[in-house]
C-alpha positions as CSV (number, residue, x, y, z in Angstrom):
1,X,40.2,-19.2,12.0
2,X,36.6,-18.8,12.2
3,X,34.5,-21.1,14.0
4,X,31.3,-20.1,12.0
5,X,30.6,-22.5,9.6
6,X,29.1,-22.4,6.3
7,X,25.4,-23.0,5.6
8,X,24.6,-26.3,4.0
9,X,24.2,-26.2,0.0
10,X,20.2,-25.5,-0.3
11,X,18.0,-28.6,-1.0
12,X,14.6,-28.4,-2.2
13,X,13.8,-31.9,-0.4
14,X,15.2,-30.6,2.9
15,X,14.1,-27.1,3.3
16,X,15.1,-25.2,6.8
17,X,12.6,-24.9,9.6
18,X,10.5,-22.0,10.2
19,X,8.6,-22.1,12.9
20,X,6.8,-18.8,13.9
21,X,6.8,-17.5,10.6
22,X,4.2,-16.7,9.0
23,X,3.6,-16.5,5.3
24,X,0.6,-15.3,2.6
25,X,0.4,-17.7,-0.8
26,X,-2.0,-15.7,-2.9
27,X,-3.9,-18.8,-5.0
28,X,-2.5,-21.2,-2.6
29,X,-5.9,-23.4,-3.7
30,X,-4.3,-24.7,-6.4
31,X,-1.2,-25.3,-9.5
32,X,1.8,-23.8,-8.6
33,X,0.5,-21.8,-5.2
34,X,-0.7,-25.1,-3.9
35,X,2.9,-26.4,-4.2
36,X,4.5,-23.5,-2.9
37,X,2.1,-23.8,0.2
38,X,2.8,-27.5,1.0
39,X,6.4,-27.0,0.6
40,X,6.2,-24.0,3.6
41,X,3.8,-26.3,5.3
42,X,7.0,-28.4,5.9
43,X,9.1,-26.0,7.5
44,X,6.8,-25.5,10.7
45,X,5.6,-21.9,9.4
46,X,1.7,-20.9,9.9
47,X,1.1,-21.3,6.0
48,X,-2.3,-18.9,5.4
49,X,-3.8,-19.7,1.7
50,X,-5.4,-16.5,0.3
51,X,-8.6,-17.9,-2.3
52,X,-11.7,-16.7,-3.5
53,X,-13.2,-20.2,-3.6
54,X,-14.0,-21.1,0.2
55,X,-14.5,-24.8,-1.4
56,X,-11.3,-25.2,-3.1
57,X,-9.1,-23.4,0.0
58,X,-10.7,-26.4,2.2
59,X,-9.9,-28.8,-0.4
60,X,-6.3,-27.4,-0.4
61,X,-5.9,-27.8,3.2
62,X,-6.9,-31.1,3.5
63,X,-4.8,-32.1,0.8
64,X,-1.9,-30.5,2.7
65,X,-3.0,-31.8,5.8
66,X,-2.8,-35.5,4.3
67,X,0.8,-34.8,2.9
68,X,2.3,-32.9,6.3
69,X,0.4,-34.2,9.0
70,X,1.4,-31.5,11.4
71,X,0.9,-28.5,9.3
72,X,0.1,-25.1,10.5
73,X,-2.2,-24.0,7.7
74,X,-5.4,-22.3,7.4
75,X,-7.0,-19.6,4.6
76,X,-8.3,-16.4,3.9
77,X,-11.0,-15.1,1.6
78,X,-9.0,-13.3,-1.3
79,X,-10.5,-12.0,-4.3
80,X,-7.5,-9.8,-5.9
81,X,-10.4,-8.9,-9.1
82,X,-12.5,-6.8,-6.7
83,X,-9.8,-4.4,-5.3
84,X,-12.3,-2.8,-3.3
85,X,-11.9,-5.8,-0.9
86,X,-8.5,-6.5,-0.5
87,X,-8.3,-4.1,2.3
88,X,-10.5,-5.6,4.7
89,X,-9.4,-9.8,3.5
90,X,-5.9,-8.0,4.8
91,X,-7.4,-7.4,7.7
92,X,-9.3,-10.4,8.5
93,X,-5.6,-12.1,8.3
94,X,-5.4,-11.5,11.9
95,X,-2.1,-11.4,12.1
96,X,0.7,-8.8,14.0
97,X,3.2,-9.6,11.2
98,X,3.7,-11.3,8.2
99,X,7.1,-12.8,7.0
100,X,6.9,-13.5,3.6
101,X,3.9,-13.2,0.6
102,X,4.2,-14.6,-2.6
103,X,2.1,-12.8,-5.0
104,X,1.3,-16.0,-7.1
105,X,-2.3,-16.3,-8.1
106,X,-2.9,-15.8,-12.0
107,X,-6.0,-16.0,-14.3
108,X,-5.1,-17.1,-18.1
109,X,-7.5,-17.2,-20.6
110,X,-6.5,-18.8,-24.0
111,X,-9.7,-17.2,-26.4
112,X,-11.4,-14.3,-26.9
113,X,-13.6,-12.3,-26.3
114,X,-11.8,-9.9,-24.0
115,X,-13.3,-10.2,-20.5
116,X,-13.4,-7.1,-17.6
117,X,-13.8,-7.1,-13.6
118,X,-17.0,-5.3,-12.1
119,X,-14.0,-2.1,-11.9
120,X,-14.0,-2.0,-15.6
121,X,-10.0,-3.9,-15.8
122,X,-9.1,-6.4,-18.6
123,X,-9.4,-9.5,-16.1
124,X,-5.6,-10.9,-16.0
125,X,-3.9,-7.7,-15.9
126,X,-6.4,-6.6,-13.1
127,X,-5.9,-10.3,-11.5
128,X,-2.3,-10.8,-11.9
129,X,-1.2,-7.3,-11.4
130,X,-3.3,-4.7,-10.4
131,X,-4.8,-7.2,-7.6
132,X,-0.8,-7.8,-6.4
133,X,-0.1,-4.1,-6.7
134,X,-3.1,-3.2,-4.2
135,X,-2.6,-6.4,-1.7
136,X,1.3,-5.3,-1.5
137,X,0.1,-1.6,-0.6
138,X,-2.2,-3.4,2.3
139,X,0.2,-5.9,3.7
140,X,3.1,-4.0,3.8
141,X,2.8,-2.3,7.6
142,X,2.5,-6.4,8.1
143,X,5.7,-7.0,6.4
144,X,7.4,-3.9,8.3
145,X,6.6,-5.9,11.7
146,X,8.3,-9.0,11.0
147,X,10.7,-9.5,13.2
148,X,14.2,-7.6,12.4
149,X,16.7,-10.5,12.6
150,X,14.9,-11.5,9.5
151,X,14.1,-10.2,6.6
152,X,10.4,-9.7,5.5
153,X,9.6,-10.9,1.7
154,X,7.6,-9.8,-1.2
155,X,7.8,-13.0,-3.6
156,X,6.3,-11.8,-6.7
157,X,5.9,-14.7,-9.6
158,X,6.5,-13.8,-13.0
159,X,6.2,-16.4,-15.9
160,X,8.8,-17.1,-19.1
161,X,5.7,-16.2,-21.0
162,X,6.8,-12.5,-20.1
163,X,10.0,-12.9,-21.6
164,X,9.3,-11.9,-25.2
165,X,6.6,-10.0,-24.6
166,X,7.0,-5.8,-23.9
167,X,4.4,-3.5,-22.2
168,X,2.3,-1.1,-24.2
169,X,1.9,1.8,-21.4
170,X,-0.4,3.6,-23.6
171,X,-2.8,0.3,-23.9
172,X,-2.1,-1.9,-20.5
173,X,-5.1,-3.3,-20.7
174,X,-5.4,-4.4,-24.2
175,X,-8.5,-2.2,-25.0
176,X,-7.3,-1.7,-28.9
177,X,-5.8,-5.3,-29.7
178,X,-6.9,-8.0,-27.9
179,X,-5.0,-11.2,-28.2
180,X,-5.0,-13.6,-25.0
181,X,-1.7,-15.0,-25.1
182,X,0.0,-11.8,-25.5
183,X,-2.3,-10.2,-22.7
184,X,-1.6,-13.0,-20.4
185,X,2.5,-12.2,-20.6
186,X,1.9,-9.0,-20.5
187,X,0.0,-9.3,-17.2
188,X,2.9,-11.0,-16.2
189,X,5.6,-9.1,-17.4
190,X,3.8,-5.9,-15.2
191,X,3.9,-7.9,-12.2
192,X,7.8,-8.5,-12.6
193,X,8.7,-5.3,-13.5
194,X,6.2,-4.4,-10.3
195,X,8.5,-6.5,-8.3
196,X,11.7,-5.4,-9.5
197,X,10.5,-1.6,-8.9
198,X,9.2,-2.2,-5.5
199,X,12.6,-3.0,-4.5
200,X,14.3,-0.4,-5.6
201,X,12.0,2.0,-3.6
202,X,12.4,-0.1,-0.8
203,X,15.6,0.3,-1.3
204,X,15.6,3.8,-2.0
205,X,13.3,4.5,1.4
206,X,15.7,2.4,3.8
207,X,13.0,-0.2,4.2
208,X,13.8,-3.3,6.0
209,X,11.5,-5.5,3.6
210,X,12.8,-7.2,0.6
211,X,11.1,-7.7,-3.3
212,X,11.9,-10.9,-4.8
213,X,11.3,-11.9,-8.7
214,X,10.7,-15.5,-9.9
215,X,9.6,-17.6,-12.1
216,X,8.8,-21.2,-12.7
217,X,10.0,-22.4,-15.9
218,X,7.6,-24.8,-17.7
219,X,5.7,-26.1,-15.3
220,X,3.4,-29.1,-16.7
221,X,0.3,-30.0,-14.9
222,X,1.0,-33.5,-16.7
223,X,4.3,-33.4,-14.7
224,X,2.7,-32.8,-12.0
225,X,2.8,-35.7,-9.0
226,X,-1.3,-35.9,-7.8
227,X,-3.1,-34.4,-5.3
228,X,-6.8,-35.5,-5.0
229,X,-9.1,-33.4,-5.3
230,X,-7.0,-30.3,-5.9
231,X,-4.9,-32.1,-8.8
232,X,-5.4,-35.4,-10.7
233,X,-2.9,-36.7,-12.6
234,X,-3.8,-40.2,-14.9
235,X,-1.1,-42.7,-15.8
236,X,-2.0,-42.0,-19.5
237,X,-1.2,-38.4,-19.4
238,X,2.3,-39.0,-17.4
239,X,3.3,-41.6,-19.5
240,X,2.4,-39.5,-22.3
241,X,4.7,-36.2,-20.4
242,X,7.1,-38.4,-20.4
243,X,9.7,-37.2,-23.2
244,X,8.6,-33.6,-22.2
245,X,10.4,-33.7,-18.8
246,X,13.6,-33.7,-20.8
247,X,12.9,-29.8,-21.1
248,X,10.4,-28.8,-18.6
249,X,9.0,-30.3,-15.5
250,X,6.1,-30.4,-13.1
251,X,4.3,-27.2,-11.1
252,X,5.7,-29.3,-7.9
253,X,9.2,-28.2,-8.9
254,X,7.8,-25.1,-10.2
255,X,7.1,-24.0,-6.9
256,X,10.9,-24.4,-5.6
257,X,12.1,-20.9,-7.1
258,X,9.4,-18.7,-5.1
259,X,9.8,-21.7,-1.7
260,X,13.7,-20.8,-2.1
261,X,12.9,-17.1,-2.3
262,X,11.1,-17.1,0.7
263,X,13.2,-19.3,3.0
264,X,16.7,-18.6,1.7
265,X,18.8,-15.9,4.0
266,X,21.1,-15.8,0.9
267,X,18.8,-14.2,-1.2
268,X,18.5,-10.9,-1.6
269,X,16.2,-8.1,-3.0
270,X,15.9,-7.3,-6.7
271,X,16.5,-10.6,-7.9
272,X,15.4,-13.0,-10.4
273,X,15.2,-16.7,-9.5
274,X,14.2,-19.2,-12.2
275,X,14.8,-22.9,-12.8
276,X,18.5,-23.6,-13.5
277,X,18.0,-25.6,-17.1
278,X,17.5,-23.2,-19.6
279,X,15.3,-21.1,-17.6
280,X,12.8,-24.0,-17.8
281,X,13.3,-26.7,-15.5
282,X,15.4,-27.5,-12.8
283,X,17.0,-26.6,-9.0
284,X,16.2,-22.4,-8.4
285,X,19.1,-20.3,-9.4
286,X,19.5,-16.5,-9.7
287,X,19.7,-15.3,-13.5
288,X,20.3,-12.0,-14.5
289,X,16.7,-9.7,-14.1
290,X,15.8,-9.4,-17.9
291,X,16.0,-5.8,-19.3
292,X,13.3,-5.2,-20.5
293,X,11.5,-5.8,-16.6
294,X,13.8,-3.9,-15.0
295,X,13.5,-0.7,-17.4
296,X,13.0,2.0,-15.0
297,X,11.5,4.1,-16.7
298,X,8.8,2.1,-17.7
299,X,8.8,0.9,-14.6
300,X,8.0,4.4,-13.2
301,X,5.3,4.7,-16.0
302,X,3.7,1.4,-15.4
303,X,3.7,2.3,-11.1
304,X,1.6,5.4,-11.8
305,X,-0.5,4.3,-14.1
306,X,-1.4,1.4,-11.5
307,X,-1.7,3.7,-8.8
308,X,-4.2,5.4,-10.8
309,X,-6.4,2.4,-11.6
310,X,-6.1,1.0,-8.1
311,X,-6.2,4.3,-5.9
312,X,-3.4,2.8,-4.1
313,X,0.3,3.5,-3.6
314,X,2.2,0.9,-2.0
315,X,5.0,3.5,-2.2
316,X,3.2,6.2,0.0
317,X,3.4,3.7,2.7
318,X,7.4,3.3,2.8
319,X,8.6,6.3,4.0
320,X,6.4,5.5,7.4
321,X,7.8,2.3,7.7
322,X,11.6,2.8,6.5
């Protein structure tokens, strides 16, 4: 009989330690990333917010600070609409490895008129995928020196708004029709199928890094327990939420799929992890990858097309680090 014992069912109040780990929550400011980051923050992990708003990563901090007294958290300058930079905000990480990211941070805009970056991309696709794209292509000889007993993590965060929406490779960034809504899941539907295609190169290339998928459900900021300054929550509007918790749920338990993702030794690569109601609210569970993100060959399209826009190929850098 073996003598190894089986690891405790996972628990989203009690998360395992992970001291001297070291992960990267892109918009870790606020919503959802903020979330994610206090939940590492728990663990013992050196938690490193990436933000383009100095003001609000201090904010963030302090706020996580207040909740785990002893956390290990501190930010970086991140601006994934100016790709140009995301090379050097890598580099002022300051790190020899990095454990886990969790491509998070997302722009959605609910009205026209359509809006670009100083490079000329539709702002959400260039936020929320072309910024994650480039970052991942930067980060990954990071990821390649985590430690081997444990498996480095790309946590990329999709959206159920990406569920009934399909990518039009001929117009990714929404130059002919513009509609907001539909851009935003498409934005978000690119960085899943992104994720699910990194991992099968990965894969392919014998790479000891890992590309998770997830996604948080409905995730109500009127759910959502406070978290002065960086979220405010009035009795009003929770009383008010109320009957909507019976299908979806705050961006606090929004957060547990991609927290799970990193920290969880049972999960592996090419995965989806979602809320386990419905898809909506809910402990994390696996569910199977929708088909329409995991299409390779418009994953293959939509990689090369990215590639193009960003003048970056986080598959170049694979075969080096395999």
């Amino acid at each position: 009989m073996s003598s190894t014992s089986a690891p405790p069912p996972w628990n989203v109040h009690r998360l395992p330690r992970a001291d001297g780990r070291v992960f990267l929550v892109t918009g870790g400011n606020a919503g959802i990333g903020y979330f994610v980051a206090e939940q590492l923050a728990t663990t013992g992990a050196t938690v490193v917010l990436g933000s383009r708003d100095t003001a609000k990563a201090e904010a963030a901090m302090a706020s996580i600070r207040a909740q785990v007294p002893d956390a290990r958290v501190r930010a970086v300058r991140l601006d994934l609409a100016d790709l140009p930079s995301l090379e050097a905000s890598v580099g002022s990480l300051g790190v020899a490895h990095l454990d886990a990211v969790v491509n998070n941070a997302g722009v959605a805009l609910d009205d026209p008129p359509r809006r670009e970056t100083t490079d000329g991309h539709e702002l959400m696709f260039a936020t929320n995928h072309l910024g994650h794209f480039a970052l991942t292509r930067w980060l990954m000889p990071l990821l390649a020196a985590a430690p081997a007993a444990r498996v480095a993590r790309v946590v990329t965060t999709g959206s159920f708004a990406a569920k009934s929406e399909r990518l039009d490779l001929d117009d990714l960034q929404s130059r002919k029709d513009y509609r907001p809504k539909r851009a935003y899941g498409r934005s978000k539907l690119a960085q899943m199928s992104f994720g699910v295609e990194l991992d099968r190169r990965l894969r392919a290339a014998g790479g000891t890094v890992a590309s998770v998928v997830v996604h948080p459900g409905g995730a109500l900021d009127s759910l959502t327990p406070p978290r002065p300054p960086v979220h405010a929550r009035t009795a009003g509007a929770r009383w008010g939420a109320a009957p909507a918790a019976l299908l979806v749920q705050g961006k606090h338990a929004g957060a547990w799929p991609a927290v799970r993702a990193v920290l969880d030794p049972s999960v592996h690569g090419g995965l989806l992890w979602g809320p386990r109601v419905f898809g909506l609210r809910g402990e994390p569970r696996p569910e199977p990858v929708w088909s329409h993100a995991a299409d390779p060959s418009v994953a293959a399209r939509l990689w090369d097309a990215s590639s193009e826009l960003t003048g970056v190929d986080p598959g170049a850098v694979l075969g080096a680090i395999g």
